[in-house]
C-alpha positions as a Python dict, from the first residue, in 0.01 Angstrom:
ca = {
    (1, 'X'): (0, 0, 0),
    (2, 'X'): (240, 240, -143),
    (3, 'X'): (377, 38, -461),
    (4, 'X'): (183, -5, -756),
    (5, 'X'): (54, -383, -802),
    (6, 'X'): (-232, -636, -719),
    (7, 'X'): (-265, -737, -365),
    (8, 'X'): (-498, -1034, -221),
    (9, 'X'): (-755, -952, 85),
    (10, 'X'): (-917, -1278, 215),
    (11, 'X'): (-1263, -1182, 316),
    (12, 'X'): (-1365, -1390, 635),
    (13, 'X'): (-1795, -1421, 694),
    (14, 'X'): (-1889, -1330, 1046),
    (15, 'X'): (-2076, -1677, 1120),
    (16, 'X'): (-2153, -1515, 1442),
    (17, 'X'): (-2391, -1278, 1309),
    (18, 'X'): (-2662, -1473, 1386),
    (19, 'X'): (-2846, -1268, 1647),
    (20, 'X'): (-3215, -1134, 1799),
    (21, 'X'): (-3257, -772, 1768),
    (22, 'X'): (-3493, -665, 2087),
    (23, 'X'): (-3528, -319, 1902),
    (24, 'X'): (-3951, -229, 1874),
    (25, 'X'): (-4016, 33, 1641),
    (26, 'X'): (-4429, 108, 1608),
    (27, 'X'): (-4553, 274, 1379),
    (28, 'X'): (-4866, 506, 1390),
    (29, 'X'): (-5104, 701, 1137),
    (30, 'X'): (-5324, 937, 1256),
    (31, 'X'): (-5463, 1295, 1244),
    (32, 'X'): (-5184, 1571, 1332),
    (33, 'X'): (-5248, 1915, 1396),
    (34, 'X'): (-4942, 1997, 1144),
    (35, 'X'): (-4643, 1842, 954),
    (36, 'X'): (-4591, 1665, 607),
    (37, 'X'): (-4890, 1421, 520),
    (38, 'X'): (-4843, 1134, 367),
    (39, 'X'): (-4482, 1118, 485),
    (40, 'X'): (-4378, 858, 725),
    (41, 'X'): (-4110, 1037, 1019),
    (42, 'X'): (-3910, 874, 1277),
    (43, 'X'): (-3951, 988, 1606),
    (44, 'X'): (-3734, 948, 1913),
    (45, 'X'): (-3945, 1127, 2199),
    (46, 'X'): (-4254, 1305, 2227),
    (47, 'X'): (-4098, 1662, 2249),
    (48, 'X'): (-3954, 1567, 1890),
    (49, 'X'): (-4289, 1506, 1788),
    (50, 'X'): (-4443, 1842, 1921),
    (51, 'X'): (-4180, 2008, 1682),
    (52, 'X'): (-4306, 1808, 1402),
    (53, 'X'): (-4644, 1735, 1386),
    (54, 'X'): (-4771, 2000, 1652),
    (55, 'X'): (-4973, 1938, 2006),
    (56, 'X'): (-5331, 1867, 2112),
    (57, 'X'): (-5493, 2111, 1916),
    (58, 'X'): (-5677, 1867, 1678),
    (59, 'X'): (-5955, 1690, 1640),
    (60, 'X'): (-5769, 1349, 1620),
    (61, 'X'): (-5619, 1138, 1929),
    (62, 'X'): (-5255, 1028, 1750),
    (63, 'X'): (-5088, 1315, 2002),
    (64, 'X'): (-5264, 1164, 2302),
    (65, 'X'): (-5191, 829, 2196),
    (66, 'X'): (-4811, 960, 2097),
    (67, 'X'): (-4811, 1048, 2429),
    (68, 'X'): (-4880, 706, 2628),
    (69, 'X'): (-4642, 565, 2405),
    (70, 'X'): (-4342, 719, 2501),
    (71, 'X'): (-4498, 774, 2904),
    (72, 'X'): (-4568, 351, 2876),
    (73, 'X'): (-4164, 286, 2809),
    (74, 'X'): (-4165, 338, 2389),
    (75, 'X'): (-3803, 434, 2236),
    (76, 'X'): (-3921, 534, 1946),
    (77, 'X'): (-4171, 559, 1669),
    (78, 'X'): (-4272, 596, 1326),
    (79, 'X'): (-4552, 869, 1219),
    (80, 'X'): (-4792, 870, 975),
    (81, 'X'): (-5017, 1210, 946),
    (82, 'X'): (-5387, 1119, 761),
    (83, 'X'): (-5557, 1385, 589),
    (84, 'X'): (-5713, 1420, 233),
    (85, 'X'): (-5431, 1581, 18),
    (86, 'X'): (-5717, 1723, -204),
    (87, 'X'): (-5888, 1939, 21),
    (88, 'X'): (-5609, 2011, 262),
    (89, 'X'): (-5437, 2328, 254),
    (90, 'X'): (-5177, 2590, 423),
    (91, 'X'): (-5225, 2925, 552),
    (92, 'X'): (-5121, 3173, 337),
    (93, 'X'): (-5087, 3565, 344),
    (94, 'X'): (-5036, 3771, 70),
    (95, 'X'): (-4838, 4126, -2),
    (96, 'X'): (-4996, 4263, -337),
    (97, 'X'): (-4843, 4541, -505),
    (98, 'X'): (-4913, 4627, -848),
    (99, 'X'): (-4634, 4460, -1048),
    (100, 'X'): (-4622, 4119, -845),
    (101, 'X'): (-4694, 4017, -478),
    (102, 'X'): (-4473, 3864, -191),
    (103, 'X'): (-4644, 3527, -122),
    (104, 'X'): (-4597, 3389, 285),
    (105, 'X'): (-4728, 2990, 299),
    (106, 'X'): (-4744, 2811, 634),
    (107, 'X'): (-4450, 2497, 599),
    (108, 'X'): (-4773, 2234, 627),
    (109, 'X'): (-5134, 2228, 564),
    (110, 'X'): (-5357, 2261, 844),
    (111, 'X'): (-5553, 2526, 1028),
    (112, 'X'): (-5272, 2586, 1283),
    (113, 'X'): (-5124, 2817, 1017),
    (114, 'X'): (-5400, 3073, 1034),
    (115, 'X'): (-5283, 3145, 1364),
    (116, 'X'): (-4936, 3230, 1239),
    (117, 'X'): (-4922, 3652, 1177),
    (118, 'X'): (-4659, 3815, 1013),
    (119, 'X'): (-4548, 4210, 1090),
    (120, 'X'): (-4305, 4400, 825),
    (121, 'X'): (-4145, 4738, 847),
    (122, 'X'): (-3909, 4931, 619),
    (123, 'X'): (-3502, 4965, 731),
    (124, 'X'): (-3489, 5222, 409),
    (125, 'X'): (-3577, 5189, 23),
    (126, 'X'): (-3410, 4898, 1),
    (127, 'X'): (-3433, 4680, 299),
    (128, 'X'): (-3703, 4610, 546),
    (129, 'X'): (-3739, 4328, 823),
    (130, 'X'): (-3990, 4039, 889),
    (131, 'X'): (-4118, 3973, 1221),
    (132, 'X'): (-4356, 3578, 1198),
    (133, 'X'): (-4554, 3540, 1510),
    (134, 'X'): (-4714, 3180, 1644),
    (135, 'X'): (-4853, 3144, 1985),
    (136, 'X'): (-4580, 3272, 2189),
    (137, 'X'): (-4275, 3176, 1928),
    (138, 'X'): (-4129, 3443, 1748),
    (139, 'X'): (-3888, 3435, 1417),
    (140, 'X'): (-3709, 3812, 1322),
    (141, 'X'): (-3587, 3822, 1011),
    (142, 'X'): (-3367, 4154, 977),
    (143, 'X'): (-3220, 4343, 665),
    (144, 'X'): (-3378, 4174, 420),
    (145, 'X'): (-3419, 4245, 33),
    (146, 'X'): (-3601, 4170, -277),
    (147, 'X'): (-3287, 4196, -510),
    (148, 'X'): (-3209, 3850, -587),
    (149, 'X'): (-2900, 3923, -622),
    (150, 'X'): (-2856, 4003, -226),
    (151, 'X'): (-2714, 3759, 1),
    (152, 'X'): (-3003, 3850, 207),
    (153, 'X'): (-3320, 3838, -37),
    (154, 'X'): (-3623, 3732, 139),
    (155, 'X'): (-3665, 3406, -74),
    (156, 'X'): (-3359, 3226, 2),
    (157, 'X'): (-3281, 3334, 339),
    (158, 'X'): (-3658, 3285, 544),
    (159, 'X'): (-3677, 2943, 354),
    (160, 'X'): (-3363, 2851, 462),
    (161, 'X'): (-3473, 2962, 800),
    (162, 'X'): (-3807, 2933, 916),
    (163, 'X'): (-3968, 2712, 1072),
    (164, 'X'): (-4320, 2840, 997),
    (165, 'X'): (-4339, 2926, 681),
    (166, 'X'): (-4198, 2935, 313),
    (167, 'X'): (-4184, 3259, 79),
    (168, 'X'): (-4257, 3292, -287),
    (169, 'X'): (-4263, 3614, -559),
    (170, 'X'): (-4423, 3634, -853),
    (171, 'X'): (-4337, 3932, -1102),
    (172, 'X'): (-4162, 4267, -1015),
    (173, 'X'): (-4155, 4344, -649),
    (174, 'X'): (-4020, 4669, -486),
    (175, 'X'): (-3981, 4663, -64),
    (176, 'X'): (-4337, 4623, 96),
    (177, 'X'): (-4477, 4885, 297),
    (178, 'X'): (-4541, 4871, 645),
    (179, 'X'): (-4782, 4539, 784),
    (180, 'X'): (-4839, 4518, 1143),
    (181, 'X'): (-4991, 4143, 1263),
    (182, 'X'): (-5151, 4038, 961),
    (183, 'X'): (-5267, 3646, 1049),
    (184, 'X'): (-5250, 3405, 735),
    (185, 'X'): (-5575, 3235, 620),
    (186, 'X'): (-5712, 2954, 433),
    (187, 'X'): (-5541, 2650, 602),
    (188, 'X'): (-5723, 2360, 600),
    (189, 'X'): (-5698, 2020, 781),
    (190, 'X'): (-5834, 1800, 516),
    (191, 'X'): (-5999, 1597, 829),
    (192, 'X'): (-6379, 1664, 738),
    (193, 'X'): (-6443, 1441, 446),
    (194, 'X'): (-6126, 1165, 542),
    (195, 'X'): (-6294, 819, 411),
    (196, 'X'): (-6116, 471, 474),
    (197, 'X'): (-5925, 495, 132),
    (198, 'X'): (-5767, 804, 314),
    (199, 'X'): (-5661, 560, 556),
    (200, 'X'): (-5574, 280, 360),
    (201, 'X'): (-5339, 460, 127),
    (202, 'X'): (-5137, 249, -138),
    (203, 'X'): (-4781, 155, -156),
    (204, 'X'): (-4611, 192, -529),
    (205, 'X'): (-4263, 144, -454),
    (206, 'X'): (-3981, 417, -392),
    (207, 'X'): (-4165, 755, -296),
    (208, 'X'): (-4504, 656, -399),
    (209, 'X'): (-4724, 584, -64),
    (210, 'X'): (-4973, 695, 178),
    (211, 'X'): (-5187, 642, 465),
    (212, 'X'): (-5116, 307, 619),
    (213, 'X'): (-4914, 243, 305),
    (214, 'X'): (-4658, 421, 418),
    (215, 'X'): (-4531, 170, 660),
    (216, 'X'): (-4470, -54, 392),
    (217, 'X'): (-4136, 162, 256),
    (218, 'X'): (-3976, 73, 593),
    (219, 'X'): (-3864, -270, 684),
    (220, 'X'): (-3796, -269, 1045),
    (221, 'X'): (-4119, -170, 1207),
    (222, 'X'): (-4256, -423, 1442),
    (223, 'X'): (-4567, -278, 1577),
    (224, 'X'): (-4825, -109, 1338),
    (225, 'X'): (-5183, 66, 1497),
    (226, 'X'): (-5419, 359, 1394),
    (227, 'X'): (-5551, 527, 1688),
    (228, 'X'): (-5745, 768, 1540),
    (229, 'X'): (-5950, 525, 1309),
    (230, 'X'): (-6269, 620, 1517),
    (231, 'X'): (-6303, 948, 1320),
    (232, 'X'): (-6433, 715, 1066),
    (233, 'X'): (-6842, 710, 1188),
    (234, 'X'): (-6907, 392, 1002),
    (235, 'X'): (-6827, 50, 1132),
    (236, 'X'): (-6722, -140, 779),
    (237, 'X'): (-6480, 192, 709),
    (238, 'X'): (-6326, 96, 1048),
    (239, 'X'): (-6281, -259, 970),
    (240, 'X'): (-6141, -218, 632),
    (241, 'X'): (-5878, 13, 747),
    (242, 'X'): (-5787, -270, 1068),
    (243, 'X'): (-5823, -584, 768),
    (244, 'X'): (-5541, -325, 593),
    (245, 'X'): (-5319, -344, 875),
    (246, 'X'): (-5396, -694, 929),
    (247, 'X'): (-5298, -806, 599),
    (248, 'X'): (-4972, -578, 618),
    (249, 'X'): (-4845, -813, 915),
    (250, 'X'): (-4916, -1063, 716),
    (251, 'X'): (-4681, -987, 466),
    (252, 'X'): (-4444, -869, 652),
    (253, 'X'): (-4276, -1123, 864),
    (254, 'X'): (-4167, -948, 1171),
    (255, 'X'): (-4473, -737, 1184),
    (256, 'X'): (-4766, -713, 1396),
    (257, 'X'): (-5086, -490, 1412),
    (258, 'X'): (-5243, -363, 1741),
    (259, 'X'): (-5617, -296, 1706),
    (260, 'X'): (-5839, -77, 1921),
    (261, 'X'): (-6189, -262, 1954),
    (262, 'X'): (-6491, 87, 1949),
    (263, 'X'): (-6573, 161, 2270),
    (264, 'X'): (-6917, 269, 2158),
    (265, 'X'): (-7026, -137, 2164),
    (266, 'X'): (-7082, -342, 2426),
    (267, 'X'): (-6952, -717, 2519),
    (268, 'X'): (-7125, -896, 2263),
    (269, 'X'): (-7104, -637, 1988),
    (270, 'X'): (-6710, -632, 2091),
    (271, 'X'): (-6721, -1009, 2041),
    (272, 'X'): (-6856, -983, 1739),
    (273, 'X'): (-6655, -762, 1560),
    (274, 'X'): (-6316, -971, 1678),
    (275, 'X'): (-6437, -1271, 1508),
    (276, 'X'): (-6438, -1078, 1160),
    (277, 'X'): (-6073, -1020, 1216),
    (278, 'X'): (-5893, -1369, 1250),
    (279, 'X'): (-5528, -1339, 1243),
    (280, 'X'): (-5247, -1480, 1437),
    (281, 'X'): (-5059, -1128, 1343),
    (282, 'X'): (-5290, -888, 1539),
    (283, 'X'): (-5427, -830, 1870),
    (284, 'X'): (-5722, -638, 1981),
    (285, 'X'): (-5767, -454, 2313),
    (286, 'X'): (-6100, -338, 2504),
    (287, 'X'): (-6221, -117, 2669),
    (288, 'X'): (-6042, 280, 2608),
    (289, 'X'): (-5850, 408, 2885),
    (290, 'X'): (-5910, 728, 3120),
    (291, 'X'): (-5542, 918, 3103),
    (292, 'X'): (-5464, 1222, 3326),
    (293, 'X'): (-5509, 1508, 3103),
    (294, 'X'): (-5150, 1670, 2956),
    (295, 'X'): (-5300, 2020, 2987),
    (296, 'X'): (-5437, 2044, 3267),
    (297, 'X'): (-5207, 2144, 3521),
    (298, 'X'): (-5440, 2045, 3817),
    (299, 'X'): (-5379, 1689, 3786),
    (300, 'X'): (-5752, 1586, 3812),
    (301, 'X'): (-5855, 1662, 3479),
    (302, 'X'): (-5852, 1360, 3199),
    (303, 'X'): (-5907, 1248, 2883),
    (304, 'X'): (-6044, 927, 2725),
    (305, 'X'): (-5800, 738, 2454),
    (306, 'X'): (-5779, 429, 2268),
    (307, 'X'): (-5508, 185, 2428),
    (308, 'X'): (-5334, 91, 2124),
    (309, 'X'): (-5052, 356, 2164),
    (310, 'X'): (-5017, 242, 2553),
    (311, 'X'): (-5013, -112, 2444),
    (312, 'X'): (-4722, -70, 2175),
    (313, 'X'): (-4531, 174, 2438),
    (314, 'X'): (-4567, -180, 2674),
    (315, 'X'): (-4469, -412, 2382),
    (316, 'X'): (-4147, -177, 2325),
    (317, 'X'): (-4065, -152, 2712),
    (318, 'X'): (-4144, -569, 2743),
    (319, 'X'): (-3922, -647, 2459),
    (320, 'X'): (-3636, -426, 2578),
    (321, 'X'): (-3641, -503, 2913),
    (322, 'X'): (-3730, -849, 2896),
    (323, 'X'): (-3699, -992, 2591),
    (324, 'X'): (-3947, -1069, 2306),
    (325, 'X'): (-4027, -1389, 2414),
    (326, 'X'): (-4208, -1227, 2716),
    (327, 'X'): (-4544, -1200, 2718),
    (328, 'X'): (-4668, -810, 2721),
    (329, 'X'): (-4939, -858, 2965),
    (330, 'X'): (-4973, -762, 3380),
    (331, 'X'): (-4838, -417, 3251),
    (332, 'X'): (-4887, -125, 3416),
    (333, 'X'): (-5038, 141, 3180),
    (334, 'X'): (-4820, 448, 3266),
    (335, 'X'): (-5115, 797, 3334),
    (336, 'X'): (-5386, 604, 3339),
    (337, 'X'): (-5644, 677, 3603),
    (338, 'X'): (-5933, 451, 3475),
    (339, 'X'): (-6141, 256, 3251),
    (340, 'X'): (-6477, 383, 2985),
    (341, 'X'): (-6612, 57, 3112),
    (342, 'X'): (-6587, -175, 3391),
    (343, 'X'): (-6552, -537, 3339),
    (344, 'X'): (-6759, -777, 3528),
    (345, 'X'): (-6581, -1129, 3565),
    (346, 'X'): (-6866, -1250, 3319),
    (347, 'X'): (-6796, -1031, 3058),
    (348, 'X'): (-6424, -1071, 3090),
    (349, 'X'): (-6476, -1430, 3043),
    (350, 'X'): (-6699, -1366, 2715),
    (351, 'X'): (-6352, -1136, 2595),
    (352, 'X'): (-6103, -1387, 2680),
    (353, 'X'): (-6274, -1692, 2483),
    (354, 'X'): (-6342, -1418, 2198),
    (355, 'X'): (-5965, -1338, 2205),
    (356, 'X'): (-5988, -992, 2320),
    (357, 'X'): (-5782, -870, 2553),
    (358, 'X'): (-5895, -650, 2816),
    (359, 'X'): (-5761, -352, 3039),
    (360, 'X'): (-5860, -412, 3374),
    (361, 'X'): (-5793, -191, 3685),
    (362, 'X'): (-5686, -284, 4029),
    (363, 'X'): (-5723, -33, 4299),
    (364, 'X'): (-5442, 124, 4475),
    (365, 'X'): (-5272, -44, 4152),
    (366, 'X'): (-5379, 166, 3866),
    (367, 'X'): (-5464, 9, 3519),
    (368, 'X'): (-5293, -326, 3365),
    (369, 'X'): (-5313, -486, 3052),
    (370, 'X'): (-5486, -826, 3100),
    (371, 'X'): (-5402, -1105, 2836),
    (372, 'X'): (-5157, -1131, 2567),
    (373, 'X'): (-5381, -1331, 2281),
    (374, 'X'): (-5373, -1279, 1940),
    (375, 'X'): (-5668, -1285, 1668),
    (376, 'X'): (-5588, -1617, 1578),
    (377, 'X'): (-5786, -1963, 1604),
    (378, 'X'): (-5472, -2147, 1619),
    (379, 'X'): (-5414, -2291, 1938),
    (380, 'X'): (-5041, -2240, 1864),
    (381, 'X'): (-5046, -1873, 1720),
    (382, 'X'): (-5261, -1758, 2028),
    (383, 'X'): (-5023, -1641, 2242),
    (384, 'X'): (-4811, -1277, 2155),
    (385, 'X'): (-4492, -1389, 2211),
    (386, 'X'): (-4487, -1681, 2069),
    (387, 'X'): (-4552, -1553, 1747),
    (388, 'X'): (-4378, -1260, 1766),
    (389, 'X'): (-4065, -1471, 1892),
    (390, 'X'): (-4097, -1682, 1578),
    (391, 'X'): (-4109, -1403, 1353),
    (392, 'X'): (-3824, -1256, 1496),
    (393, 'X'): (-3598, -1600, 1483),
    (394, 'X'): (-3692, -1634, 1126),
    (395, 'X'): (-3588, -1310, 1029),
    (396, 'X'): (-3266, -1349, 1202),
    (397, 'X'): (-3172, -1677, 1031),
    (398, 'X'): (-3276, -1544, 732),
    (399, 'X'): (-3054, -1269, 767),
    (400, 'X'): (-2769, -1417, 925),
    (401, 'X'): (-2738, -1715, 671),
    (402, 'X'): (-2692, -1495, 383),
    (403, 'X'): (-2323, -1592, 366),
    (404, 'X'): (-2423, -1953, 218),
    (405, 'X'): (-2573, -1830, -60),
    (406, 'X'): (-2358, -1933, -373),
    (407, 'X'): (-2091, -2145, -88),
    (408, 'X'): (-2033, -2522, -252),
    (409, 'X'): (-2347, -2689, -178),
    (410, 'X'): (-2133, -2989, 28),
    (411, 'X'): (-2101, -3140, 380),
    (412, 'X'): (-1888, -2867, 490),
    (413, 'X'): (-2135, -2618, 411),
    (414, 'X'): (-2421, -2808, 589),
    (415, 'X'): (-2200, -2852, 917),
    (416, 'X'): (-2087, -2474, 915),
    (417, 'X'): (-2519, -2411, 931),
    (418, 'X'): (-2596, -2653, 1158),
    (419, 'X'): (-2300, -2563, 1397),
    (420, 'X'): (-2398, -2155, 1324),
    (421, 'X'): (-2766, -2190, 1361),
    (422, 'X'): (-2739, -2451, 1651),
    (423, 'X'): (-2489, -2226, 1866),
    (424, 'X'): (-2737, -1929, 1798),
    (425, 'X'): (-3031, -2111, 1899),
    (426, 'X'): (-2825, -2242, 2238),
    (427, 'X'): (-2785, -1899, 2356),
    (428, 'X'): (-3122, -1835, 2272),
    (429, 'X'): (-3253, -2112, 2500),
    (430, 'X'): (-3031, -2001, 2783),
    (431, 'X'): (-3177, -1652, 2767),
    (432, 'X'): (-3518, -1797, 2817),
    (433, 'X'): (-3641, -1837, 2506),
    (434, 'X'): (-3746, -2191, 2437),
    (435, 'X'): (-3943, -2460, 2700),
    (436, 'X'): (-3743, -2746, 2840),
    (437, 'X'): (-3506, -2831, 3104),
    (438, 'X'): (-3240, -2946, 2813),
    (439, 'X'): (-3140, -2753, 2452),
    (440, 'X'): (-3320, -3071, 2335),
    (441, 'X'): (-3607, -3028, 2508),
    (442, 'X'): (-3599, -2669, 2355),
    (443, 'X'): (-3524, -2697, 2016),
    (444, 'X'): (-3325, -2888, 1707),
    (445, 'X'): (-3150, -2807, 1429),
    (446, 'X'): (-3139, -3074, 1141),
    (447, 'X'): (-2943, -3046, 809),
    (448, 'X'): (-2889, -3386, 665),
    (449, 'X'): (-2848, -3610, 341),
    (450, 'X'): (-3247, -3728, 404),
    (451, 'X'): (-3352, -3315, 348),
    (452, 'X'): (-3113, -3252, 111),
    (453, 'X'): (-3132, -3544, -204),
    (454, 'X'): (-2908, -3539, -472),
    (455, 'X'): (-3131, -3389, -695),
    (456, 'X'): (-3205, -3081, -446),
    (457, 'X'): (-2820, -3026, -476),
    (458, 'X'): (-2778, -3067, -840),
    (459, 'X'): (-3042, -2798, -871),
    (460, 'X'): (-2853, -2567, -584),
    (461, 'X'): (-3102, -2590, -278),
    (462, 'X'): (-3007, -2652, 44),
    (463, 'X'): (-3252, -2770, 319),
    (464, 'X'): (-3208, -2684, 670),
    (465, 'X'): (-3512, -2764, 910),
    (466, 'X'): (-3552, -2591, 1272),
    (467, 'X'): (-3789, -2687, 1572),
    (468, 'X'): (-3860, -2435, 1811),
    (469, 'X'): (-4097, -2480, 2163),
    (470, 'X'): (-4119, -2193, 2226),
    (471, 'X'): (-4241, -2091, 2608),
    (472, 'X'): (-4614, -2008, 2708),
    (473, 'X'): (-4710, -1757, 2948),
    (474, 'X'): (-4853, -1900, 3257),
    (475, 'X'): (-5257, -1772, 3234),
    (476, 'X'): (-5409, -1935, 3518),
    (477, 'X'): (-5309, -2058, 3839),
    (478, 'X'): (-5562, -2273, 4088),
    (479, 'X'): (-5506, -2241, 4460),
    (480, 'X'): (-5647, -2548, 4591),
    (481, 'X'): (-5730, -2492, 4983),
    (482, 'X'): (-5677, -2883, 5135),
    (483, 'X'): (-5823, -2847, 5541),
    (484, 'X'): (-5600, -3096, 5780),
    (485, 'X'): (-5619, -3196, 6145),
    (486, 'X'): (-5438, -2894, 6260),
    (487, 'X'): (-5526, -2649, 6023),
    (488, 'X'): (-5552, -2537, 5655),
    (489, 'X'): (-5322, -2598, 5383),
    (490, 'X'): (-5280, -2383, 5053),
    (491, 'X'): (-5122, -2561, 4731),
    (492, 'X'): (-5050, -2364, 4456),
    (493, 'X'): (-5113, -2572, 4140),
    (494, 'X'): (-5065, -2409, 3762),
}
């Protein structure tokens, strides 16, 4: 459009945007052995997360459980690190002289920067070089100054350059004299005193959050756990922080929390605590899970993990690979060499009708996840994938139906929904979605003059109802052994 004038651009809605997005994102919150607290991080493999939050060195299990994610088939994650920002604190080193002092503080809080040791030498009067030292990873900083005016003073350029640390001066400082491997001190994990509220966190809108809080400031996270909960030594601390992520799914449609029952009680104890926790939008697994360990370059050694960051790295791979609507059970947990508890067929009985489901190892196989049951009492929430599956329907016909808002509220409009949402819900149904031999059988869309009075139209609402049947996993199958005149006969009957 070269001459001046007003032009006309018909804008054409996409009534095909009506679709299921197979996408898992999981978050976790946990204790890190570095990185920003407090400050949810996405995180697209587990190398990306040893840049960021550091390795095994800590007294919490997220790495571990990090780990299995990404080994069990996860794409990607979200990551929470849980400390108390009170007592918390980085490394720091300090070059006094007696007009001011140079100022080196470790990037994050945490004891991992008192390992960090800095070495400085003089070039001449005016320039010297910085040489930052952490566990085999050197950073040389050359030709530096203290002249602010220099395109190389120390402030600007390691700042804009480490990864390690940041630099501050206070008052008048001339070039430091000579330091050879001075290690930073005072960093502190803010672990030993973490209580539930630590946990818990708050959300308060735009940049106001922590803990499990956190979560809430991101809208497409499916899968929400908390692996390292068991640093919390009393039981009620534990279950406040699950009832948090419990009532998180709750409000968030397409969400769902993934709860690690203590391996420190037995059956009855394990049933027990399930039945404080009733929600079709969580499910709890039992017992923890014996993984090969990441250090040990033997192969034999191992370590002993919740399963809740193997579980949501076999949601993610289920839902990709299959589809949502797939139950995320018979998996094969990825590392894992064995159980902290064997299962009789008793006590996996007293699980099941407690709606816990349990690992359970074959041999030759390796470990599986056994049941896909939610926390609910419903008969029709109890299943995984069926709620999960509606979630995820809802929330694309809520988004995908946003062009009728403000149409004419008329026929036309109701046809144009019906014939969107039925077409969307056909391909569905072919995919494997929905029960039945038929669409019918499978679901119905209904938009009509009975849900939509003249008085609902006057006041601007329009009514569309949906009917989903969903499919059910198949639990249990009974082989029925029928003996004939010339042998036996097996019939498989579900």
């Amino acid at each position: 459009m070269v001459v001046p004038g007003i032009y006309v651009q018909e804008q054409q809605y996409n009534l095909n945007s009506l679709k299921i997005d197979n996408r898992c994102l999981s978050g976790f919150a946990g204790i890190a052995e570095c990185g920003p607290i407090n400050v949810p991080i996405k995180i697209n493999s587990f190398d990306e997360y040893l840049k960021v939050f550091g390795g095994f060195d800590t007294a919490g299990i997220l790495p571990c459980s990090i780990y299995n994610f990404f080994r069990c088939g996860g794409k990607e994650c979200v990551v929470v690190r849980i400390a108390d920002e009170k007592t918390a604190s980085c490394a720091k080193l300090k070059i006094k002289q007696s007009r001011g002092k140079i100022e080196f503080k470790a990037c994050t809080p945490g004891h991992w920067g008192n390992y960090i040791s800095a070495s400085i030498w003089k070039e001449n009067e005016k320039y010297f070089s910085v040489s930052l030292t952490y566990r085999g990873k050197t950073e040389n900083f050359i030709h530096l100054s203290c002249d602010k005016n220099d395109e190389r003073y120390i402030v600007t350029y390691i700042n804009s350059h480490s990864s390690l640390c940041r630099v501050s001066i206070r008052g008048f400082v001339r070039t430091p004299d000579p330091v050879f491997m001075r290690n930073f001190s005072s960093g502190n994990d803010g672990i030993a005193e973490l209580t539930a509220g630590n946990y818990i966190g708050h959300y308060n809108g735009l940049n106001d959050y922590a803990g499990v809080g956190c979560f809430e400031s991101l809208d497409d996270i499916s899968l929400i756990a908390v692996p390292d909960i068991f640093w919390l030594k009393k039981q009620e601390d534990m279950q406040a922080v699950q009832m948090s992520l419990i009532a998180q799914a709750e409000r968030f449609p397409n969400r769902f929390a993934i709860l690690d029952v203590p391996q420190n009680l037995d059956i009855i104890e394990a049933s027990g605590w399930a039945k404080k926790m009733t929600s079709p939008f969580a499910a709890a697994y039992y017992p923890f899970i014996d993984i090969t360990d990441p250090l040990d370059k033997t192969g034999i050694g191992t370590i002993r993990v919740p399963p809740s960051g193997a579980v949501c790295g076999c949601i993610a791979a289920t839902d990709g690979e299959k589809g949502i609507f797939c139950a995320p059970a018979n998996c094969l947990i990825e590392g894992a060499v064995g159980l902290s508890k064997s299962l009789t067929i008793g006590e996996q009985e007293i699980l099941y009708t407690s709606r816990i489901n349990f690992l359970k190892y074959f041999p030759g196989r390796g470990v599986k996840i056994w049941g896909a049951k939610t926390l609910s009492c419903e008969k029709e929430w109890e299943q995984i994938n069926v709620r999960r599956t509606f979630s995820r329907v809802c929330k694309a016909l809520k988004e995908g139906t946003q062009w009728a808002v403000f149409e004419p509220n008329d026929k036309n409009l109701r046809k144009r929904l019906v014939r969107q949402v039925y077409g969307f819900l056909l391909n569905l149904w072919h995919d494997g979605y929905f029960a039945g031999s038929t669409p019918e059988q499978g679901f119905y869309v209904r938009c009509d003059e009975e849900l939509n009075p003249p008085e609902n139209i006057d006041a601007g609402i329009l009514t569309f109802e949906v009917g989903l049947a969903i499919i059910h996993p198949a639990e249990f199958f009974n082989i029925v052994l029928t003996a004939e005149k010339d042998g036996a006969s097996v019939y498989l009957q579900e």
